[in-house]
C-alpha positions in Angstrom: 0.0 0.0 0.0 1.4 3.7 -1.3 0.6 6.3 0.9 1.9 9.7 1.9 2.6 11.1 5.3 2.0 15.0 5.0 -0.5 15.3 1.5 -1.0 18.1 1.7 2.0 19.2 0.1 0.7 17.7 -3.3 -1.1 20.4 -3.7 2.1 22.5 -4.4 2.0 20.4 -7.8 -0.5 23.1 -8.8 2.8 25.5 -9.0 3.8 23.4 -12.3 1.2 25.0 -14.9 2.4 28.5 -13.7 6.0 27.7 -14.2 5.4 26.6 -17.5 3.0 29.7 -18.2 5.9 31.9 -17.2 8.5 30.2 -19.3 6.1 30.6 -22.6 5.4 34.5 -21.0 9.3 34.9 -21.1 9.8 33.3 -24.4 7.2 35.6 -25.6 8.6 38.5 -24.4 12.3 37.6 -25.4 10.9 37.1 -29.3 9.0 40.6 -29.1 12.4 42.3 -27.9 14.0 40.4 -31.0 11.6 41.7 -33.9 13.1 45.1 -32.8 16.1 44.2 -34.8 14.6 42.6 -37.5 12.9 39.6 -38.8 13.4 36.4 -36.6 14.2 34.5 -39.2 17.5 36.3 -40.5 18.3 37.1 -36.7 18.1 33.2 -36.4 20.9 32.4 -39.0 23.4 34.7 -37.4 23.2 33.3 -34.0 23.6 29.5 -35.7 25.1 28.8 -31.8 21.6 29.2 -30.7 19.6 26.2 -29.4 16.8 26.1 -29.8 15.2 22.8 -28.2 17.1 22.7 -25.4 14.9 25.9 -23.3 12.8 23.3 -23.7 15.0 20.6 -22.4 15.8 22.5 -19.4 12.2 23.5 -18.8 11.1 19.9 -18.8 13.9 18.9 -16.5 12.9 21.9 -13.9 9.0 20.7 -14.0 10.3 16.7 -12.7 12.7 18.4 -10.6 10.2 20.4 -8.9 7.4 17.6 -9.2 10.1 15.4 -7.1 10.6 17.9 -4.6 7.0 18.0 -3.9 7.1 14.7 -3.3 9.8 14.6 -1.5 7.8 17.2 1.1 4.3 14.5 0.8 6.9 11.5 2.5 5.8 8.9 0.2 5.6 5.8 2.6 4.9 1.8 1.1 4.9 -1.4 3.0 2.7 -0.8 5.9 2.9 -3.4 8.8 0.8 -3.4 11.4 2.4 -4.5 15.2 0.5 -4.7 18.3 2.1 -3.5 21.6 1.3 -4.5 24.7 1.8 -1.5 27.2 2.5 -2.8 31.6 2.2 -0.5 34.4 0.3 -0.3 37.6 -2.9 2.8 38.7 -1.6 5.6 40.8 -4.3 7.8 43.2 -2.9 10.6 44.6 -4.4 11.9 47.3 -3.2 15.3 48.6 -4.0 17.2 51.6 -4.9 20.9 50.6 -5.9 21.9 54.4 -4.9 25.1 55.7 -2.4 23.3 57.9 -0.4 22.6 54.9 0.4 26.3 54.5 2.6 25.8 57.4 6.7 25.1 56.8 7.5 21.7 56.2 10.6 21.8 58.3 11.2 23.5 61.8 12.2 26.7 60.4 9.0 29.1 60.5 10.3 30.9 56.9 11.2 27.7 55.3 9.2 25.8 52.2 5.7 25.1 52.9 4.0 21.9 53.2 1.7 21.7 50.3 5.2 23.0 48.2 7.6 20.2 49.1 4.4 18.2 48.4 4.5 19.3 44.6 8.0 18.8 44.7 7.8 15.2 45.4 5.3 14.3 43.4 6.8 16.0 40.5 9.9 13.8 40.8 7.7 10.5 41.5 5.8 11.3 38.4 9.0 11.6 36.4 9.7 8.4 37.3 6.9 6.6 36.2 6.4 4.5 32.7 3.9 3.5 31.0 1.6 3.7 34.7 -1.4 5.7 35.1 -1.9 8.6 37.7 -4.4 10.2 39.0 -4.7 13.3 41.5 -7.5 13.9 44.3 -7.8 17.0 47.1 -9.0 16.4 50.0 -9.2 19.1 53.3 -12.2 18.6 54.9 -14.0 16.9 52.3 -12.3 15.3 49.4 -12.3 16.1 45.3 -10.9 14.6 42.1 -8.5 17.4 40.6 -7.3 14.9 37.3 -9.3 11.5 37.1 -6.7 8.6 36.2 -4.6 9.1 33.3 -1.3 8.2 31.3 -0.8 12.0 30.5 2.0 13.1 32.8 2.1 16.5 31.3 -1.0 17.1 32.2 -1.0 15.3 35.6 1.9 17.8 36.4 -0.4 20.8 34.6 -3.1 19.9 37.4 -0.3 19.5 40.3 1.2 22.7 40.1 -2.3 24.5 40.4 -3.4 22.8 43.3 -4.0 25.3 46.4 -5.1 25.5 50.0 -8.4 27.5 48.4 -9.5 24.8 46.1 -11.9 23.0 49.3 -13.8 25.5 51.2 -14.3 23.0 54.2 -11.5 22.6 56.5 -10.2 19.9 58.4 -7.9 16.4 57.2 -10.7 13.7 55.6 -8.1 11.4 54.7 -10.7 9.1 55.4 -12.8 10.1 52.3 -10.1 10.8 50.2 -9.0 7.3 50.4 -12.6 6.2 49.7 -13.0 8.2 46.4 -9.7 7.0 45.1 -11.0 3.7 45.7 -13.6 4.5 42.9 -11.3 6.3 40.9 -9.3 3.2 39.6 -10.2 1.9 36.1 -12.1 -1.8 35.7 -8.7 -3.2 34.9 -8.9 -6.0 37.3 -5.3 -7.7 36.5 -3.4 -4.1 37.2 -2.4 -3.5 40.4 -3.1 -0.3 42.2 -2.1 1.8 44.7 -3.3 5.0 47.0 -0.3 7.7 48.0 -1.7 9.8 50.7 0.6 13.2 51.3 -0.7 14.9 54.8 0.6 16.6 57.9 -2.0 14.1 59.2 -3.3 16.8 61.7 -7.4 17.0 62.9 -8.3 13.9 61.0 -11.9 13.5 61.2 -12.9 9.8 60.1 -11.7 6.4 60.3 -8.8 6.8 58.1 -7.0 3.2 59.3 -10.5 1.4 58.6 -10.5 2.7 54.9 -6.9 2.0 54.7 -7.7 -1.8 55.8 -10.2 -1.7 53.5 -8.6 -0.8 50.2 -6.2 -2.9 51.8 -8.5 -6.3 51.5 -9.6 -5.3 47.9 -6.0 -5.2 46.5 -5.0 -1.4 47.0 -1.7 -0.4 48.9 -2.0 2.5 50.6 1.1 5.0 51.0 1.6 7.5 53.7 4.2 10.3 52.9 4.4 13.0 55.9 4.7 16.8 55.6 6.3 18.6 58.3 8.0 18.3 61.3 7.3 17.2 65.0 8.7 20.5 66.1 5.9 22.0 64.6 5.2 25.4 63.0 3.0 28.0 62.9 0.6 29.2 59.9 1.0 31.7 58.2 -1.4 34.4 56.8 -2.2 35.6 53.3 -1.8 39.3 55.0 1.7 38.9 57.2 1.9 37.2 60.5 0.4 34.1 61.6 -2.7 32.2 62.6 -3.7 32.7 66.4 -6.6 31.2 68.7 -9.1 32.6 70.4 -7.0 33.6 73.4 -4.3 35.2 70.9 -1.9 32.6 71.0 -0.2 31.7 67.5 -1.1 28.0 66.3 1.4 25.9 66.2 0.5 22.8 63.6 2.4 19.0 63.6 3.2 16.5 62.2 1.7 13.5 63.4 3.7 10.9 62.2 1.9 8.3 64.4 -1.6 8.1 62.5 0.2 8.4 59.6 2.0 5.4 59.9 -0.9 3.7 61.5 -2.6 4.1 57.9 0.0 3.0 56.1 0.4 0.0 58.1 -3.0 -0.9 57.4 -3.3 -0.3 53.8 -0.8 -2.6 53.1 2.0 -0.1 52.4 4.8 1.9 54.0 5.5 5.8 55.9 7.7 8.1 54.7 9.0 11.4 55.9 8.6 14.0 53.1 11.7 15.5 54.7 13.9 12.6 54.0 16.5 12.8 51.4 15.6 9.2 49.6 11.7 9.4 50.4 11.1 9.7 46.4 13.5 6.6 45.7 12.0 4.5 48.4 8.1 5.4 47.1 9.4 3.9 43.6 10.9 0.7 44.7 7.6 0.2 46.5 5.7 0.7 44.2 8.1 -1.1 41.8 7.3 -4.0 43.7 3.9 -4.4 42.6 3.2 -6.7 39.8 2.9 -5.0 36.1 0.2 -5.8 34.5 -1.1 -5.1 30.5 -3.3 -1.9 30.8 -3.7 -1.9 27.3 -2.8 -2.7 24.0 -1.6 -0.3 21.0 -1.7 -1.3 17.7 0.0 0.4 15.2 1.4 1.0 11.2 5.0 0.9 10.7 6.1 2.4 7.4 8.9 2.3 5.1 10.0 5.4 3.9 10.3 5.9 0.0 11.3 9.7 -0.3 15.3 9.4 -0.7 14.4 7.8 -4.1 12.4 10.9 -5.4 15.3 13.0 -3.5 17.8 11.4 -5.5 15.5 11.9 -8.7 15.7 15.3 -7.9 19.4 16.1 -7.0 19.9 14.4 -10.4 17.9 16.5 -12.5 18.7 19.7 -10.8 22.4 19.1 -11.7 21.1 17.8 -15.5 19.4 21.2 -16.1 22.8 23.4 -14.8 24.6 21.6 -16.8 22.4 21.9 -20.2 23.4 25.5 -21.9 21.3 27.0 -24.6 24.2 27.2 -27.3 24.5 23.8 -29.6 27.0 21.2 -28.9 29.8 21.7 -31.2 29.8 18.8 -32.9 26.1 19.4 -33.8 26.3 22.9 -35.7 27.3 21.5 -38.8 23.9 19.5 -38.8 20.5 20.7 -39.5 17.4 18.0 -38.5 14.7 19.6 -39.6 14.8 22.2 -42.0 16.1 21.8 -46.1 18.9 23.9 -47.2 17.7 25.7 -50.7 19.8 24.7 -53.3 20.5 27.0 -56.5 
């Protein structure tokens, strides 16, 4: 099967009746300027070097030269073969906490990076390292919400992470509960992949039985992954308009990390805590999730063709350099002849 890759260049073939139009235009002209002089005829017989077949010669060779070009643009492409791919990789849910809490620094130093931003951080670098997996991205503060349903796009899944803020869920307070719950349902109907929950919290004022759903997920297949945002130390949060967050009684709140329940969570989905603080939490999160068995998430079929434009490249190269080398005077050895015209004899 002959096909082309871009045809839409073919229609640049509609160039070739203009070239010739302006070669007849310039012929015309040329024999106009010569009738100045005198009669064409007698003009003729003193320039006997004169060809006057080969303008024509090098006109048809610029018209194929051109045509091949053209072609040449259209990727002419023959011998299609069809191969299937099969594609492994395991579901990703993300599930990130978006509280206000997470506004706080993520290490004991007040000014330092936030939470929510050493969050992004480490899920940009996780994403980097996935494959041919899926991802998906859920927020969750005091209720929970799917920001990009589950997808092989990683451009976009990073897209979606970087415009996460603590402003996306009005209601405040750590559901990890339901976020685990709604990533549960966010999985495709893949049954043979296996899937996997990463929860990234402070873990502070959770509100529901996060272990339970954890265990849960847990018995239907899912691992659950607990990464940790901040520090035991603790920090205060800080507000939009300078300072930082106080009770009641004026004091400035002073948010954790509690590193207990979100181990406890981990433990029971099946999976493993990390500090978000630790230098190898990424690498660790990979091998984990390495560990989990790849399975065939789909199936790409595709047309592999052979390309057949260096023969019309070739085609062209040679005919280019045909009609450089073709002048308009005779060849020598031709002058003395005369094809098609009778010599008058007294």
């Amino acid at each position: 099967m002959f096909s082309f890759a871009n045809p839409e260049y073919l229609y640049l073939l509609l160039l070739l009746p203009a070239v010739v139009l302006l070669h007849f235009l310039s012929r015309k002209a040329r024999k106009r300027s010569l009738q100045r002089y005198g009669q064409i005829a007698i003009l003729e017989r003193q320039m006997p070097d004169v060809s006057k077949y080969k303008p024509g010669i090098k006109l048809v060779l610029m018209l194929v030269a051109i045509a091949m070009i053209v072609i040449v643009l259209a990727r002419p492409r023959a011998g299609a073969k069809e191969q299937t791919v099969k594609v492994h990789g395991i579901e990703v849910m993300v599930a990130l906490d978006v509280s206000n809490s997470m506004k706080a620094s993520a290490t004991d130093d007040p000014k330092g990076v936030t939470r929510l931003q050493k969050a992004k951080l480490t899920l940009e670098k996780l994403i980097d390292k996935f494959d041919n997996d899926k991802v998906g991205l859920i927020v969750f503060a005091g209720n929970a919400y799917t920001q990009l349903p589950i997808t092989s796009d990683f451009t976009s899944a990073k897209m979606f992470l970087n415009n996460i803020n603590t402003e996306m869920v009005p209601t405040q307070g750590t559901a990890i509960g339901a976020a685990i719950k709604l990533a549960m349902n966010s999985f495709t109907g893949n049954e043979k992949s296996q899937k996997a929950i990463i929860i990234i919290t402070d873990g502070e004022n959770h509100e529901d039985d996060a272990p339970g759903m954890a265990e849960e997920a847990h018995k239907k297949g899912i691992q659950v992954n607990v990464i940790g945002q901040g520090s035991a130390k603790g920090a205060p949060i800080p507000l939009a308009g300078g300072g930082f967050l106080k009770d009641d009684n004026g004091n400035v709140v002073t948010t954790f990390l509690n590193e207990e329940m979100a181990g406890k969570i981990a433990r029971a989905g099946g999976g493993i805590y990390l500090s978000g603080n630790a230098g190898d939490a990424v690498s660790r999160l990979d091998e984990q999730l390495k560990k989990l068995a790849k399975a065939d998430l789909q199936k790409v079929v595709y047309s592999q063709h052979d390309e057949q434009f260096p023969v019309f490249a070739w085609i062209a190269l040679v005919l280019l350099v045909a009609e450089v080398l073709v002048i308009n005077s005779k060849n020598a050895w031709l002058r003395k002849y005369n094809f098609f015209t009778k010599e008058n004899k007294q």
